[in-house]
C-alpha positions in Angstrom: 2.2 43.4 66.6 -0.9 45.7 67.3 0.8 48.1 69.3 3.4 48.3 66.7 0.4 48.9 64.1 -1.1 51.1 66.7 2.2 52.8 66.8 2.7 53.5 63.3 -1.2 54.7 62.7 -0.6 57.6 65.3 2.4 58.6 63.6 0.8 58.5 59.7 -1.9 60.6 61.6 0.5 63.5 63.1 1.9 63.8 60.2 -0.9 64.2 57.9 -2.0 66.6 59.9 1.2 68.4 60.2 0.7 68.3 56.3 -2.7 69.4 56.2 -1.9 72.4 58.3 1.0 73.3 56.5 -1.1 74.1 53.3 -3.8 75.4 55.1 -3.7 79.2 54.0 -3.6 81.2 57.2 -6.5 83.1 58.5 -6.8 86.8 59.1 -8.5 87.6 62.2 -10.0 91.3 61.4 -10.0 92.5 65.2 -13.7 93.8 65.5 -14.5 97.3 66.2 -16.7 97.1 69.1 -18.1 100.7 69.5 -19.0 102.1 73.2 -22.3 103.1 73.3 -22.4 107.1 73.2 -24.2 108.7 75.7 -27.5 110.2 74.9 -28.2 113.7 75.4 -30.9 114.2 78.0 -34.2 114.6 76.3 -36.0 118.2 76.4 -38.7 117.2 79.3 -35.6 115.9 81.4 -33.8 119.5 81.0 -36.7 120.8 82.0 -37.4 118.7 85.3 -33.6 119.3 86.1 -34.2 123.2 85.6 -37.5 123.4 87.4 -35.6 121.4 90.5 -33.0 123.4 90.5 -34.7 126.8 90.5 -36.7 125.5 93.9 -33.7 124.1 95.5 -31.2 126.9 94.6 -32.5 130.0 96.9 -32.6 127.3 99.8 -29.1 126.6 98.9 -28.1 130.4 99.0 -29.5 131.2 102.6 -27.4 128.1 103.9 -24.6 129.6 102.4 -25.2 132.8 104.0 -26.1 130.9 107.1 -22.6 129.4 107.2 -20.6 132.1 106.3 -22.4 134.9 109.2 -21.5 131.7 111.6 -17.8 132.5 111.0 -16.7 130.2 108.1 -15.0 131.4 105.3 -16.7 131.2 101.6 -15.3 128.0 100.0 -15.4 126.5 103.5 -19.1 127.2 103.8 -19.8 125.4 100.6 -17.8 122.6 101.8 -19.7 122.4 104.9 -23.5 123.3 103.4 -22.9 120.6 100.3 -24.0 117.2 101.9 -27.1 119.3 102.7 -28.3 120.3 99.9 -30.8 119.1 97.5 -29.8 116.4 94.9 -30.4 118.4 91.8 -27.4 121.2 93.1 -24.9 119.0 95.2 -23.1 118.1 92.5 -22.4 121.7 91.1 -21.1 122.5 94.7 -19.2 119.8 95.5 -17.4 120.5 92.6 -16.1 124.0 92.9 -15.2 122.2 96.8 -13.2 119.2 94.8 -11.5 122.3 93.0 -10.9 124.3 95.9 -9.8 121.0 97.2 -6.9 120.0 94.4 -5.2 123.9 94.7 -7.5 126.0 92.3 -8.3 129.1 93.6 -11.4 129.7 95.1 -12.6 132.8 92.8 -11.8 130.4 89.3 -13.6 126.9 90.8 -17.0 129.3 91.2 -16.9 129.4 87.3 -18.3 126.1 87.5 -21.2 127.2 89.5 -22.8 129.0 86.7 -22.4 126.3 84.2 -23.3 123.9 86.0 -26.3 125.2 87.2 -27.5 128.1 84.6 -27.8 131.9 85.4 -29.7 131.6 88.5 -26.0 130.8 90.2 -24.3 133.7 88.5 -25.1 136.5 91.5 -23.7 133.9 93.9 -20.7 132.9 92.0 -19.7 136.7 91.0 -20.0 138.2 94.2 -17.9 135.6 96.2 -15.5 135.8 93.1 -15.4 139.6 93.7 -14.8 139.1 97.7 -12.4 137.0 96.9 -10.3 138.4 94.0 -10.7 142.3 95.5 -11.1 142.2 98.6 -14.7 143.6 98.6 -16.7 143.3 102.3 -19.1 140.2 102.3 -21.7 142.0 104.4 -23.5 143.6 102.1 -22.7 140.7 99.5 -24.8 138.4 102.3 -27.6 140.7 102.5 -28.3 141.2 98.7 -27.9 137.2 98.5 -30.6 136.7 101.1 -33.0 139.0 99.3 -32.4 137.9 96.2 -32.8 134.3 97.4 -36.1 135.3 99.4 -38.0 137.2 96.0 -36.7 134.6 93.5 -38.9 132.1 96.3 -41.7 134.6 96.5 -41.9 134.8 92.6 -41.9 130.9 92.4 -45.0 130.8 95.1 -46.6 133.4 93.0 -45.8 131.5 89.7 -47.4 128.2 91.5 -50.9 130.3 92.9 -51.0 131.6 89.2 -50.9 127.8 87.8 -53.4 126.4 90.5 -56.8 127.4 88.9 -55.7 126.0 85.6 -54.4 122.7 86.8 -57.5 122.3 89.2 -60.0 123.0 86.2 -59.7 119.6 85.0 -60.0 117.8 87.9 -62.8 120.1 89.3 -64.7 119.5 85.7 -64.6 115.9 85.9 -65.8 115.8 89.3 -68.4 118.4 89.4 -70.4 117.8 86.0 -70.8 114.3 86.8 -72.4 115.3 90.1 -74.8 117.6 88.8 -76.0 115.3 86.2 -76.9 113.0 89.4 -78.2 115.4 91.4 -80.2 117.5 88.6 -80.5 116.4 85.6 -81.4 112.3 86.4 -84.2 113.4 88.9 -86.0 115.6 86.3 -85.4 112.6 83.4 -86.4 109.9 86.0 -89.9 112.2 87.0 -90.4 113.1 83.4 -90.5 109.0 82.6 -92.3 108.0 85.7 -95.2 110.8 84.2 -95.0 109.1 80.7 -96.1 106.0 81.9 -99.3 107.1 84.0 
């Protein structure tokens, strides 16, 4: 008798809520936009950082590329071998034009990316192994303006950085040497001055 009323309590319960859910009005389920964050553009001190390290690694960059290619490689394969050597702030830029080299583009049209990747500083670079490549022209004298270049744009940053040292030493020299010569000058006399007060 109880698992008969059992019984019939489990099905007056399915079926209520069969009832209940058959007047339930449905729900619409608004599929949420979930935005990806957008990048965020690099901020002016960090374009600057990026353009300072570049312009010291860059001529470095230019006599390994000479290096490679007097040693008897060919352009785009002296990129390809000079790239895991480079400085962080410029590998990218050249392992890209080798990753285009790489997947069929020719090698004059993947040195495009040199200069925007990296500014103007790669444009003498990038337009005279274009030129070799598209015309013809003989890289030897290509090599040796590249070398020069590379040597006075390091000369003008050593001169840039002598020019800058007296400023950035003024503070540090200044905080250093006043302190001193109070010590060593100006206490005495104040400490001889008091000692004759109180005689």
């Amino acid at each position: 008798m109880i698992t008969a009323l059992s019984a019939v309590a489990a099905q007056v319960a399915l079926l209520a809520t069969a009832l209940a859910l058959r007047h339930e009005r449905p729900r619409v389920v608004r599929p949420t936009t979930a935005h990806a964050p957008t990048p965020r553009a690099p901020s002016r001190r960090a374009v600057r950082a990026h353009k300072r390290a570049t312009d010291r690694a860059f001529p470095d960059a230019v006599e390994l590329v000479v290096l490679a290619v007097r040693a008897g490689y060919l352009p785009a394969a002296a990129i390809a071998v000079v790239t895991p050597h480079l400085a962080t702030p410029i590998r990218a830029a050249f392992d890209e034009v080798s990753a285009r080299c790489a997947n069929g583009e020719r090698f004059a049209d993947a040195l495009g990316s040199l200069p925007r990747r990296l500014g103007a500083i790669a444009a003498p670079l990038a337009d005279s192994f274009a030129a070799a490549d598209r015309y013809g022209q003989p890289l030897a004298p290509v090599l040796e303006r590249l070398a020069d270049e590379a040597r006075q744009h390091r000369r003008r940053q050593a001169d840039t950085l002598a020019r800058q040292l007296p400023v950035r030493m003024s503070l540090p020299l200044v905080l250093c040497t006043l302190p001193s010569f109070v010590l060593l000058a100006v206490v005495p006399l104040l400490l001889a001055a008091l000692s004759s007060l109180h005689r």
